[in-house]
FISEMAR-803518 format. One record per residue (C-alpha): residue in three letters; x negated, y negated, z negated. Coordinates in steps of 0.5 Angstrom, whole numbers, padded with zeros to 4 digits, always signed. Layout:
BEGIN
alaXYZ;...
***
This chain:
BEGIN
unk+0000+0000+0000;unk-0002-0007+0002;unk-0003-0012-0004;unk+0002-0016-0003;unk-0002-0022-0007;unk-0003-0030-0006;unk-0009-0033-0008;unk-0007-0039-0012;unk-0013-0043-0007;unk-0010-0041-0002;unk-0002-0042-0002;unk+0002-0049-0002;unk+0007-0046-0004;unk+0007-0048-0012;unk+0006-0055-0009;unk+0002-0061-0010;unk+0003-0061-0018;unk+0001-0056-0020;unk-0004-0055-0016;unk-0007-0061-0019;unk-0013-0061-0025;unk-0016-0058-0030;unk-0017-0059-0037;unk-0019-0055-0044;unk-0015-0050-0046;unk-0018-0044-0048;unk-0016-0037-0046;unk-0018-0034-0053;unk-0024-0029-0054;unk-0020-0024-0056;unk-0014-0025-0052;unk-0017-0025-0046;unk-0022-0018-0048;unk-0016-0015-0049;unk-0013-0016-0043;unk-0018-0013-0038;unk-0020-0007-0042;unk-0018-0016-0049;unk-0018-0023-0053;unk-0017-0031-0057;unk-0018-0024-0052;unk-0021-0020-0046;unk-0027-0025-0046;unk-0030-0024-0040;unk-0027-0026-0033;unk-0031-0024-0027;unk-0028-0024-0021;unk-0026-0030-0016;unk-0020-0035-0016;unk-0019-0032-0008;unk-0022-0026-0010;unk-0018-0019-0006;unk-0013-0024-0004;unk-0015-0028+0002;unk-0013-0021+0007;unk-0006-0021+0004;unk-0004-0029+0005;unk-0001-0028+0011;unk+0004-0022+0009;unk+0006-0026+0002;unk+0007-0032+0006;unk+0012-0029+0011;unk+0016-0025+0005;unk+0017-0032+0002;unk+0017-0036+0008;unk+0024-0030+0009;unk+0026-0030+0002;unk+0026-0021+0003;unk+0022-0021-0004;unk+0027-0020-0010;unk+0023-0025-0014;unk+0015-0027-0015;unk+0010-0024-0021;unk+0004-0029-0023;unk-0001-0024-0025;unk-0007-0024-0029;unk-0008-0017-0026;unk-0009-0018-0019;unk-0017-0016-0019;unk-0016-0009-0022;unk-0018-0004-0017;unk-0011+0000-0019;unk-0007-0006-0018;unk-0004-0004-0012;unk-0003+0003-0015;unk+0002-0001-0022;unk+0005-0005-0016;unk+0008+0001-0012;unk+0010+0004-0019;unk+0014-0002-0021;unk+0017-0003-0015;unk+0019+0004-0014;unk+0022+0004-0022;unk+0026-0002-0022;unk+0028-0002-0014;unk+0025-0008-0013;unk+0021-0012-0008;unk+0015-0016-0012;unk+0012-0022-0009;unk+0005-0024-0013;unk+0001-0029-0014;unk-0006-0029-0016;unk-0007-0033-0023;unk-0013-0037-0023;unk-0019-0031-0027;unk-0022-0038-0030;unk-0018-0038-0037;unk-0018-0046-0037;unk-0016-0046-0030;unk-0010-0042-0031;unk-0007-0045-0038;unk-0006-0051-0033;unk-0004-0049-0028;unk+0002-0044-0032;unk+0003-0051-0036;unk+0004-0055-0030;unk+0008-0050-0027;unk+0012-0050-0032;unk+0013-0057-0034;unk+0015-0060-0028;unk+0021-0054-0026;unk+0017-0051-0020;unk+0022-0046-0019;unk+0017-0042-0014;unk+0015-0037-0019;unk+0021-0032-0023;unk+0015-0029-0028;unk+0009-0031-0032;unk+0004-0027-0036;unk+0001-0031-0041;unk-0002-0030-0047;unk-0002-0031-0055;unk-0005-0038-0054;unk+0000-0041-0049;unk+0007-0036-0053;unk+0005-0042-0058;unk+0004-0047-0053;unk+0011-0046-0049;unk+0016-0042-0055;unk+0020-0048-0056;unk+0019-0052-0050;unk+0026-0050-0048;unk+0021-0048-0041;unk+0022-0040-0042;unk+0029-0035-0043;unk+0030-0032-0049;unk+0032-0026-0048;unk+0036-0023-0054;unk+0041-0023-0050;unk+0039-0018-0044;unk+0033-0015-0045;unk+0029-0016-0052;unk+0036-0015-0055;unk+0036-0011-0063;unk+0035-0004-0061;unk+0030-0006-0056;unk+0027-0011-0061;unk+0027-0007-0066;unk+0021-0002-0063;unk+0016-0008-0063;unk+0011-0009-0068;unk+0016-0013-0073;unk+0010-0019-0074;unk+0007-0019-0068;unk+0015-0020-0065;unk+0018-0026-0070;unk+0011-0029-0071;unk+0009-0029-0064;unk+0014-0029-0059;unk+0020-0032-0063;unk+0022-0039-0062;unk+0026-0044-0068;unk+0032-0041-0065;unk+0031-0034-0066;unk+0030-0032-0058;unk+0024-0027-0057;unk+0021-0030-0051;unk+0017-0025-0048;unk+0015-0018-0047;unk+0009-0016-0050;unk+0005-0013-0044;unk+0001-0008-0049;unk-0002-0007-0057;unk-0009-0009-0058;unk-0011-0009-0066;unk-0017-0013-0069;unk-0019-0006-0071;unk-0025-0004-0076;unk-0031+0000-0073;unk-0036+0002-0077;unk-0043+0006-0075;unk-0041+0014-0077;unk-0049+0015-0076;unk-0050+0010-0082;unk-0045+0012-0086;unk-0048+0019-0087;unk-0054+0016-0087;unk-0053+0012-0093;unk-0049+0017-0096;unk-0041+0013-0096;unk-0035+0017-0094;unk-0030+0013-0093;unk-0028+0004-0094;unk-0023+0005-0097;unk-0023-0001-0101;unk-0026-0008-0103;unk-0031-0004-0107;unk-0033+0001-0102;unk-0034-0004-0098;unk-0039-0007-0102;unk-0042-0001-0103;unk-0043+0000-0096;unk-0046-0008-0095;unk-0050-0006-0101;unk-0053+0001-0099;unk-0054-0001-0091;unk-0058-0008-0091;unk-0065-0007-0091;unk-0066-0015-0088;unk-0067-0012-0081;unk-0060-0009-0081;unk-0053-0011-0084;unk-0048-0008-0087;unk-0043-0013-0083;unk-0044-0016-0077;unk-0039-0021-0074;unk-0037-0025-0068;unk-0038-0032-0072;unk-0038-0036-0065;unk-0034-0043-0067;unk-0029-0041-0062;unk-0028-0033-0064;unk-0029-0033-0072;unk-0022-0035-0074;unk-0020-0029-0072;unk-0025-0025-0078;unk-0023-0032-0081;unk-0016-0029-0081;unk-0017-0022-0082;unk-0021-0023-0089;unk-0016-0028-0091;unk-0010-0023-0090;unk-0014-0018-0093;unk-0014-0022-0100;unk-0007-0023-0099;unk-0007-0030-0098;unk-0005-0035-0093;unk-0007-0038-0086;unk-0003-0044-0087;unk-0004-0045-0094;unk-0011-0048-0096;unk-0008-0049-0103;unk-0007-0041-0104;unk-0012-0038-0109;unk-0014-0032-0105;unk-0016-0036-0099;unk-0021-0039-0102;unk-0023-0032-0105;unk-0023-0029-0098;unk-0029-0035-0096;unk-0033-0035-0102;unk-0033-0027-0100;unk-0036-0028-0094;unk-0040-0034-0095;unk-0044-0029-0100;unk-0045-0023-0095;unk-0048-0028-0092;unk-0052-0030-0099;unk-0053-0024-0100;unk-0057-0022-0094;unk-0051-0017-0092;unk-0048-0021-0085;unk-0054-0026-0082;unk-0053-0032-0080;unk-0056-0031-0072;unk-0049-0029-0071;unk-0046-0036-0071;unk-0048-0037-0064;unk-0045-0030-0062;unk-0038-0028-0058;unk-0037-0021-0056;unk-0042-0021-0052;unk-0047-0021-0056;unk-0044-0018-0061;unk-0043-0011-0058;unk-0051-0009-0056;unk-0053-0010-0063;unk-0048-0006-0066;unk-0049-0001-0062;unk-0056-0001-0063;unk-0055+0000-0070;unk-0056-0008-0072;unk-0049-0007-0077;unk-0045-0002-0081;unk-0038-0004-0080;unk-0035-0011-0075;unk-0027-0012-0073;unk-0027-0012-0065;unk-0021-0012-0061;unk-0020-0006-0055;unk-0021+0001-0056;unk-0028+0001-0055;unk-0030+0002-0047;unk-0036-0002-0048;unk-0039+0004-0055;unk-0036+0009-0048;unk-0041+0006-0043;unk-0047+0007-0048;unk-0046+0014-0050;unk-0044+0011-0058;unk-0036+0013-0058;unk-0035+0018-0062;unk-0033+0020-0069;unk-0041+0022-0070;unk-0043+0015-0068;unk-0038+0009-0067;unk-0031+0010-0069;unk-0025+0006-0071;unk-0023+0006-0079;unk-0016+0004-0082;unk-0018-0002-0085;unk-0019-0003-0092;unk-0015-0006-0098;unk-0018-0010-0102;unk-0011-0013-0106;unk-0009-0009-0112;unk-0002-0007-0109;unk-0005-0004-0103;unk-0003-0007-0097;unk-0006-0007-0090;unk-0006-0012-0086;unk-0008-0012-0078;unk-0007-0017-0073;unk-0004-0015-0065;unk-0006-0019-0059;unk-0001-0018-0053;unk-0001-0022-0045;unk+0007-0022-0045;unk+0011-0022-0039;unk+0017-0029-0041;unk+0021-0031-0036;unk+0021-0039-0032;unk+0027-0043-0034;unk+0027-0045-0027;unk+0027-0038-0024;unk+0033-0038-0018;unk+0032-0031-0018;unk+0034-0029-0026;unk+0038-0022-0024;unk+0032-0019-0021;unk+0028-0022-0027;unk+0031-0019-0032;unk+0031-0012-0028;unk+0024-0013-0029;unk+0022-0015-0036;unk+0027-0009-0038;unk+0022-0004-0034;unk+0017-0007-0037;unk+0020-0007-0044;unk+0021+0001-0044;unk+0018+0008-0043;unk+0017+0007-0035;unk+0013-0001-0035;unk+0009+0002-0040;unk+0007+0008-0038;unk+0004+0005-0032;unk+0001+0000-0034;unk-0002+0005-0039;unk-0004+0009-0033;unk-0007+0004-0028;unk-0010-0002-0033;unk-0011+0003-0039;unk-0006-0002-0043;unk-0004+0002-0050;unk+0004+0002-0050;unk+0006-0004-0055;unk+0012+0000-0057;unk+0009+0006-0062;unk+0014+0011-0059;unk+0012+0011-0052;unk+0005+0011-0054;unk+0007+0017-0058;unk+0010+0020-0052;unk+0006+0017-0046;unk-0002+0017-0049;unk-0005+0025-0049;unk-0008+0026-0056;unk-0015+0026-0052;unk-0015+0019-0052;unk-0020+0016-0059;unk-0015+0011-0060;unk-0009+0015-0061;unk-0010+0017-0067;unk-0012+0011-0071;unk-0007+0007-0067;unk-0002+0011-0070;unk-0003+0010-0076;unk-0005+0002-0075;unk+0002+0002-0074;unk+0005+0005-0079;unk+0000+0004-0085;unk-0002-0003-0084;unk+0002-0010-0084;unk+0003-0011-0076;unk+0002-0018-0075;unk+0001-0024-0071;unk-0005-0029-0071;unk-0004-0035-0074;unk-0004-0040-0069;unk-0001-0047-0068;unk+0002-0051-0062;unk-0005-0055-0062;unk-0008-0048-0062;unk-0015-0049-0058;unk-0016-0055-0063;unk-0014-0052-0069;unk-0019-0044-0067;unk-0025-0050-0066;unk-0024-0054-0071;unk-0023-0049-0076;unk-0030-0045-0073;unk-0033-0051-0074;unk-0032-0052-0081;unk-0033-0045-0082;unk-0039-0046-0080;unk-0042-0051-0084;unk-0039-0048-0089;unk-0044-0041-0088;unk-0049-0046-0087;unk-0048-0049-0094;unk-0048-0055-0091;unk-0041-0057-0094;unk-0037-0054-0101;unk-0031-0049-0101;unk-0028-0055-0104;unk-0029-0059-0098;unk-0028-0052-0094;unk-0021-0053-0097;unk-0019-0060-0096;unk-0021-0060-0089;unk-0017-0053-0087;unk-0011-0056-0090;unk-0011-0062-0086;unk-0012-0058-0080;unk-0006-0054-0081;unk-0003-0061-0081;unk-0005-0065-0076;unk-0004-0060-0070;unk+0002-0057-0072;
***
């Protein structure tokens, strides 16, 4: 089958507007790693803006230029070699005839763009796929459908993880504006070849945990390593937080403070390092796997350990995330690209058949298949992932053992992620107190909501 995609470059059919400039935003780190598998991510976007489309432009213009397509897909996913193969399969499970246009691989570019597109009323596009960042952005913009009423209705809803759906993807007025397109966890990965080595069994709770740092950090390795990167840390930022019991948008809140000062002291005690605070993903992931760190939280199941030979449950491995409050509970954070739909589609019906494939077993089974996207309901995973996939097992119990949530993030979220790292930063550095910490995180929860 044919791509039937339009190159974003190419086509003059999203007009002038939208076509118009390129400001900062940010398709967040995890968000975007996540997505390419993901993250704020997937991180790393590769290929062209024109990339594989320029062949196809004449097919796509022709069926839009006829009107025999049903409606039109803005996709991230159009570079993936098995794109075509998702294609017919979406099409040949709703009886559909999908146009595509290629969304901009540039993450700056692309919240742009959608943002231009979907504030001036273009019409030309039925579906979008955005991520976290821009769910945030648009929830109560009145740009997007909500879809109670149609496609994320009760039972449907209710198959979702529960934090993710309300903090996420649910506007003031209670609508779920999205189809969350996957699950992907801020996992826990430790290095089973430490472990054994330092004679610790299991990270259970806040004091296996600093058992652990103890017994692996030697100063040439950590027992933690991190992401620490302005624009990547607040997702461990919120993770440890959460893991304290604490509040994100809360500075006032005791264990927020709790959950600073302990990672201010891995740090003053040697068992975390401060050369992380340059580091994104990317720097990250070869120095866990060359044994640098006995523990981190990533995103994705682990395709980079895969390519190295260090997948596994005697090398690196996801581990269920510890406790440290006294009553137990378990907190991981789940990112999505979710698929809404444009208030300005003239061609809802058809959208609408769409989004429901996509929200039940058989949009999730193909994207699982073609893209390698881990289904965002757990009883289609159940049924839909072999068990010789590492992820299921951990994933499933994520699921049911752990608080699932969302990431906290503000309609300002770019600014909010960057000056929160900043902070964070100088903070690790000693350059300021956790008073100060405290005082300015709080006025950033205020001044960009």
């Amino acid at each position: 089958m044919k791509k039937r995609v339009i190159s974003l470059m190419l086509c003059g059919t999203l007009g002038a507007a939208m076509l118009a400039g390129c400001g900062s935003s940010s398709g967040s780190s995890s968000t975007e790693s996540t997505a390419s598998q993901a993250g704020t991510q997937a991180a790393t976007e590769t290929a062209s803006e024109t990339g594989t489309a320029s062949d196809s432009t004449t097919e796509s213009s022709g069926a839009q230029d006829n009107g025999d397509y049903d409606l039109t897909l803005y996709s991230i996913m159009t570079t993936d070699p098995d794109f075509d193969q998702w294609l017919a399969d979406v099409e040949a499970g709703t009886g559909l005839n999908i146009n595509v246009i290629a969304a901009p691989t540039d993450s700056d570019t692309r919240q742009q763009k959608i943002t231009t597109m979907l504030s001036t009323g273009d019409s030309s596009v039925d579906i979008i796929e955005i991520n976290d960042e821009m769910s945030t952005t648009f929830k109560n913009s009145g740009w997007l459908v909500g879809l109670n009423d149609t496609v994320m209705t009760d039972d449907i809803r209710d198959k979702f993880p529960q934090g993710y759906v309300s903090q996420m993807i649910t506007n003031n007025d209670g609508q779920v504006i999205g189809v969350p397109g996957y699950t992907g966890y801020l996992a826990f990965w430790v290095n089973q070849e430490i472990m054994d080595e330092v004679g610790i069994d299991s990270i259970d709770n806040k004091d296996d945990f600093m058992k652990y740092m103890e017994a692996v950090s030697d100063g040439s390795r950590y027992g933690y390593g991190g992401s620490w990167e302005k624009t990547y840390v607040f997702n461990e930022i919120a993770q440890f937080v959460n893991m304290f019991g604490g509040d994100y948008y809360d500075w006032t809140n005791p264990a927020n403070k709790e959950a600073m000062e302990f990672m201010h002291d891995l740090v003053k005690n040697n068992e975390t390092s401060l050369d992380q605070l340059a580091d994104k993903y990317e720097q990250m992931n070869p120095k866990a796997i060359d044994g640098k760190y006995g523990c981190w939280f990533y995103w994705g199941t682990g395709s980079e350990y895969e390519a190295a030979d260090m997948l596994g449950a005697d090398k690196i491995h996801q581990a269920m995330i510890p406790s440290f409050t006294d009553d137990g509970q378990r907190y991981i954070f789940t990112d999505s690209w979710s698929y809404v739909l444009n208030a300005a589609s003239t061609h809802q019906d058809a959208a609408v058949t769409f989004l429901k494939y996509m929200a039940d077993k058989g949009g999730m089974e193909a994207s699982y298949k073609y893209f390698s996207r881990y289904p965002a309901r757990a009883d289609v995973a159940e049924e839909v992932v072999p068990d010789s996939d590492p992820a299921k097992e951990m994933y499933s119990k994520y699921a049911s053992e752990c608080n699932v949530m969302g990431r906290p993030m503000l309609p300002q979220t770019m600014e909010f992620i960057s000056a929160m790292g900043t902070i964070f930063q100088s903070y690790v550095r000693d350059e300021i107190t956790i008073d100060d910490f405290l005082t300015q995180a709080q006025s950033y929860v205020e001044q960009y909501q």
